[in-house]
N, C-alpha and C positions, 0 to 999 in steps of 0.2 A: 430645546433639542437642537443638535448639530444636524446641519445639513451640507451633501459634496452635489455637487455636479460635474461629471461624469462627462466630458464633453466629446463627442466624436468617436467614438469607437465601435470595432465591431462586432456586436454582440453576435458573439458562438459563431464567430469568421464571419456573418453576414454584412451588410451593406450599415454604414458608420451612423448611429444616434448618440442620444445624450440619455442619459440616466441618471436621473433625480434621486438622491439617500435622504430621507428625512429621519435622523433618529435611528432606531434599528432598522427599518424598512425602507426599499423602493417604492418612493411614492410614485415618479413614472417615467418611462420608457417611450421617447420618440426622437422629434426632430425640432431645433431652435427652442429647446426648455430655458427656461428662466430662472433662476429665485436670485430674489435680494439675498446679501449677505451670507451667499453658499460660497464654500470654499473651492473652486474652481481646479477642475484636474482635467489638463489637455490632454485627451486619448488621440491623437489625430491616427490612425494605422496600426494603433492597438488592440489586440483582441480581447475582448470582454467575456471571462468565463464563472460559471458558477464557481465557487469556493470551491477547493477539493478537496476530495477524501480517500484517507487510505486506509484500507481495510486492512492492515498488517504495519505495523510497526513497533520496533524495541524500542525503549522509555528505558528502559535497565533500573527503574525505580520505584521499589526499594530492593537495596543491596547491591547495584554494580555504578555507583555514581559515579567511578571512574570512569565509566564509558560514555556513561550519559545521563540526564535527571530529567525529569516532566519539564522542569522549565528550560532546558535549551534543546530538548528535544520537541517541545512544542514553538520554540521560538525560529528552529531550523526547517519544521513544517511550514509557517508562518513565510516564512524565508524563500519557499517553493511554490507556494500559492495555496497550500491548505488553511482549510479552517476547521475538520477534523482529524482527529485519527484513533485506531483503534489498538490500545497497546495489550502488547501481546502477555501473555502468563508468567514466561520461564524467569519471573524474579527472585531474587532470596531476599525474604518467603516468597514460595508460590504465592500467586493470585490464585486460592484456591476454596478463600473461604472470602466471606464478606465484608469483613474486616478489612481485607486487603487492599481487598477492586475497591472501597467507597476514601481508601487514603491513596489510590491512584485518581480518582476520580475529583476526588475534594484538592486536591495539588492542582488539577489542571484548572478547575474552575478559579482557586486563587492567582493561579499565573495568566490566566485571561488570554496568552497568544492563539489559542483554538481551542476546540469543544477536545475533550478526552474520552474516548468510550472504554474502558476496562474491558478486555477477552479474560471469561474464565477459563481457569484450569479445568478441561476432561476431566483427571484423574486427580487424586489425592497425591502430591508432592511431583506430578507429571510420572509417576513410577509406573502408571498405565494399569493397577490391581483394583484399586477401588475408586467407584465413582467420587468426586468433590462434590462441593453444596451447591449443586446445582439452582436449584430452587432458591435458597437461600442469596445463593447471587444477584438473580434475576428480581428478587423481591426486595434488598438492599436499594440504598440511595441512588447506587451507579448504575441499577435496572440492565443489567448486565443481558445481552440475547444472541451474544457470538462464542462460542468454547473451541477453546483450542490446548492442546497441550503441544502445539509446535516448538519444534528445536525436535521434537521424539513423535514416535508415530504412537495411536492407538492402536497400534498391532493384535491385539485378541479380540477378537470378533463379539462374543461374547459381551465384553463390554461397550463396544462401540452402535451394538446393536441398542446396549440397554442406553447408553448416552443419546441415541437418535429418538427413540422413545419417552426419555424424558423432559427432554428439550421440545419437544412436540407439540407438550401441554399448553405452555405460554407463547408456540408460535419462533422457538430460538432455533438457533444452526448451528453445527458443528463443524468448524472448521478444521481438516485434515491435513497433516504433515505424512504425506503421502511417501512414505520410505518404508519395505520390509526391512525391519534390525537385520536378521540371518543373513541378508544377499548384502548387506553393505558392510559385514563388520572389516575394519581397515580400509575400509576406502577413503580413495585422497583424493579420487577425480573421477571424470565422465569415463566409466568405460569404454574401449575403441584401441581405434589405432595408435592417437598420442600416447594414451597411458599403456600401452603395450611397447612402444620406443620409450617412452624414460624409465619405464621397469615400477610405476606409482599405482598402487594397487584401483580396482576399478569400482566404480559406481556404476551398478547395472540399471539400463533404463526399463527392465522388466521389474527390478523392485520397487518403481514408484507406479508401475503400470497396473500391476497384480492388485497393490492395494486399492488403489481407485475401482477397478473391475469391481474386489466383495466391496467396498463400500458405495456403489449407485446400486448394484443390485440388493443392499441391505437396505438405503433407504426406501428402493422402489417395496420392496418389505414391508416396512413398519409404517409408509409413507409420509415420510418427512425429510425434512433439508440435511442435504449434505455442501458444503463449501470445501473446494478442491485447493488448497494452498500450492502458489508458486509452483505451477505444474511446467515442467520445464522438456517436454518430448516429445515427439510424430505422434508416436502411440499412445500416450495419452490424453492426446487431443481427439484422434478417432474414436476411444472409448466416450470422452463425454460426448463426443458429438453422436455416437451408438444411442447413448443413455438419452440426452435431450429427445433425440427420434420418438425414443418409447416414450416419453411424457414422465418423466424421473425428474425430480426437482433438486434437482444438481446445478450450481454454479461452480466460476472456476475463476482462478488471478493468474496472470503470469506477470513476472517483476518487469521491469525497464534494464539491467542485466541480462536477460534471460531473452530480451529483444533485441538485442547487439552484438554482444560479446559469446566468444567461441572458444573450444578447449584449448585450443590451438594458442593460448595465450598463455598458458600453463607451462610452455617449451620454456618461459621466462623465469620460471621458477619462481615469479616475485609472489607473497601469499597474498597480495591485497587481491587475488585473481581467485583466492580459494573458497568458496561459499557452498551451500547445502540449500537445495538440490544444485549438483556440479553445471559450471558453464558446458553445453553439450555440441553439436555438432551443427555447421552451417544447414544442414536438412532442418534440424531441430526447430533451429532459430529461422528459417521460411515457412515452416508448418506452424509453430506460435504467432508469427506475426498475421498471417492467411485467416488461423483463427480468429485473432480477437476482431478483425476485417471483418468475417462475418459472425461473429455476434458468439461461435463455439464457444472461446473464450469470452466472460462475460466485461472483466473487471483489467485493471493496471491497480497491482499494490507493489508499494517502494518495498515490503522486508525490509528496511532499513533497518540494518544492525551494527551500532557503532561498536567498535573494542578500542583500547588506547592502545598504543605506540606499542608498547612491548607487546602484548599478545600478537602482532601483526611482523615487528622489526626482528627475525626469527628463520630457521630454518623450515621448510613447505611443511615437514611431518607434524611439529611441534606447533604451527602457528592456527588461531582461533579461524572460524569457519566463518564467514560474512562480510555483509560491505552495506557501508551509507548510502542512502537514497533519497532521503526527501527534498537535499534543495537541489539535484539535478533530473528527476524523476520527468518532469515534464518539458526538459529541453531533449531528452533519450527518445520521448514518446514523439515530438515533434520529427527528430529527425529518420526515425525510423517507420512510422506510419504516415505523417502529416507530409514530410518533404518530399516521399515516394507516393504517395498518391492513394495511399492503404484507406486513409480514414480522412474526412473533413475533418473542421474546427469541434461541431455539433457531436461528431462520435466521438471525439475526444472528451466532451463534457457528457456525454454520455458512459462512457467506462473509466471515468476520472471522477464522475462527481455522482448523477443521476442512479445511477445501478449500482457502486459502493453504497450509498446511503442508503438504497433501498434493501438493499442484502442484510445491512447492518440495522434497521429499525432506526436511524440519526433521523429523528422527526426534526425539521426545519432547515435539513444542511440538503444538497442537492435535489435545491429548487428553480424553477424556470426563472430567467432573468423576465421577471415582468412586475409592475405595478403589485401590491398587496403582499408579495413574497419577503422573505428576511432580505437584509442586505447582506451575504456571504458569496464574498464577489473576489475574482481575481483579474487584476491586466496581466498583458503578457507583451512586450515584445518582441514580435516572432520575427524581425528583420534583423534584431542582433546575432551576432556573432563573434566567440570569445573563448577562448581556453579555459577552462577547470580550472582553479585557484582554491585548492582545501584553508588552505591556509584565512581564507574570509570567510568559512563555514561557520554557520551559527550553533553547531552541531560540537561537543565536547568530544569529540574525533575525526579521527582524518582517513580512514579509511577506504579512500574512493579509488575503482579503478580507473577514475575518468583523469587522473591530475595530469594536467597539459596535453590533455585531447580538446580542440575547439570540436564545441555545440552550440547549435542555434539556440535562439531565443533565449529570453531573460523574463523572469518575474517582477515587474516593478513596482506594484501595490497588490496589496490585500487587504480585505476589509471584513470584521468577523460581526456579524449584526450591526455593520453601521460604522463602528470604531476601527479606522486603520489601522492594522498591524505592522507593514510593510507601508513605506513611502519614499519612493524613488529609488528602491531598491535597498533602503537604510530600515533595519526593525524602529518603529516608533516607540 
């Protein structure tokens, strides 16, 4: 069995030790560790974080490999400092039978850059009229315990009441693409004042508001989980923070976009700016970040949604809706909570690793860096600084809005049970 030592660094930003990897596990965590014949990695000023995880992301696989495939979309994870992720439904075919989720699942365990959690489909072909195999998901190889029919909302209550009820049995969560169809149909952006000066129809933030309202008061209902996807509003931060109050088992994500960037960038026209739910308003983006500060917001998920060149190189109406995340996800997070003072190193491994995993049932991925735990470990150097470069994305697109913006920090190893993935910033 391989063994690293980990030399100097500091675990979840605190004061620098060394961390012993024997084989898949940390064998121990302190000060002047030893072993013969370990392979020696100088952390000196590096931060040492649990692996991450992200509870949202596009794979596009099977049916959109143009965009992207399990393997370089888990190698682009890999590339940011995860070691899970959870991919989302809206494939061709839906992820909506078992069949499906255990040949996303069986892809990533062959490609070995991180664990792969399959999200099932809600509904049958995501068309939102009849439940999918739920059960039959969950009881599959990929043990499936997150559903989402995101890209589209569970709009009829109805159903989403019966999906909260079913998923209940075995303990699973339904994760919500919180948009009323009716208040968005033709929308191109945030509604407000931008989209009122370029004449681009608007995205109301009462139709992502409305739906979160009946769905925490549905599951406070049935009482069971509900998961708020990429909640991007004022207002929808005080409903769930409403909902927590009353003891409602509601979680929530907001993206690494959605903690930056503002509509005000849409005056660009450029579409790599155009995503769902819309970039909204500097209020927005102070009330998201406040949240996830204190705990409202539970979670950081990338949405990472690759498309190639041509769905993107396009005029604003015609072009595809989304943007890449995983290998800048925690340089965004850094700069926007970590360098302002919002969050330590610790709550960053906290709504990066610790509470994604636990949202999502990932037995063995956001674990304490201590002795007897897996070794699903990431360094980080938080003193770099460097411009976005897509162009060295491990990610089969290039869709970022970040290309030649400098962000701090850098990824420079990852380790998935023991086995680097990342080493010195190069995928192994």
């Amino acid at each position: 069995m391989s063994k690293t030592l980990i030399r100097g660094a500091k675990v979840l930003g605190g004061d620098p030790q060394d961390v012993l990897i024997d084989g898949e596990t940390i064998e121990a965590v302190g000060t002047g560790l030893s072993a013969e014949g370990a392979e020696i990695v100088e952390a000196g000023g590096k931060v040492l974080l649990p692996g991450l995880v992200d509870l949202h992301t596009h794979l596009r696989e099977p049916g959109r490999e143009d965009s992207e495939t399990v393997l370089t979309g888990t190698r682009a994870a890999a590339s940011g400092g995860f070691t899970a992720v959870f991919a989302m439904a809206n494939t061709f075919p839906v992820a909506d039978t078992a069949g499906v989720v255990e040949q996303v699942w069986r892809l990533g365990r062959e490609h070995g850059y991180c664990d792969v959690h399959p999200i099932g489909a809600v509904t049958v072909g995501l068309e939102g009229r009849k439940l999918a195999e739920l059960g039959a998901m969950h009881e599959s190889a990929a043990g499936v315990t997150v559903f989402s029919d995101d890209g589209k909302c569970v709009d009829d209550a109805v159903i989403m009441r019966r999906a909260l009820e079913y998923v209940k049995a075995f303990g699973g969560v339904v994760a919500q693409h919180a948009q009323e169809p009716r208040l968005t149909e033709g929308a191109q952006m945030n509604e407000g004042v931008v989209s009122a000066e370029l004449g681009l129809g608007g995205w109301p933030a009462v139709a992502e508001e409305s739906i979160i309202a009946r769905d925490v008061l549905l599951a406070e209902h049935v009482g069971s989980r509900v998961h708020i996807c990429h909640l991007s509003t004022a207002g929808s931060v005080e409903i769930v923070r409403w909902a927590k109050s009353r003891g409602i088992d509601v979680t929530a994500e907001v993206t690494p976009h959605h903690l930056l960037l503002t509509d005000e960038l849409v005056r660009t026209y450029n579409p790599v700016y155009k995503v769902n739910p819309p970039l909204r308003t500097e209020r927005d983006v102070a009330a998201l970040r406040e949240a996830l500060a204190d705990g409202t917001i539970d979670i950081v998920a990338t949405d990472h949604a690759p498309h190639p060149h041509e769905d993107k190189d396009c005029e604003w109406a015609a072009a595809a809706m989304g943007m890449v995340g995983l290998e800048t996800a925690l340089a965004v997070v850094q700069q926007t909570m970590v360098d302002t003072g919002l969050l330590d190193w610790a709550g960053v491994a906290d709504r990066m690793s610790f509470t994604p995993a636990r949202i999502g049932r990932a037995t063995g991925q956001g674990r304490p860096v201590s002795a007897g735990e897996p070794a699903n470990l990431t360094l980080v150097d938080t003193a770099y600084r460097g411009p976005v470069d897509p162009a060295g994305f491990a990610s089969r697109s290039r869709n970022t809005p970040y290309e030649g913006r400098e962000l701090p920090g850098r990824v420079t190893h990852t380790w998935l049970r023991g086995k680097a993935t990342l080493v010195d910033g190069k995928l192994a």
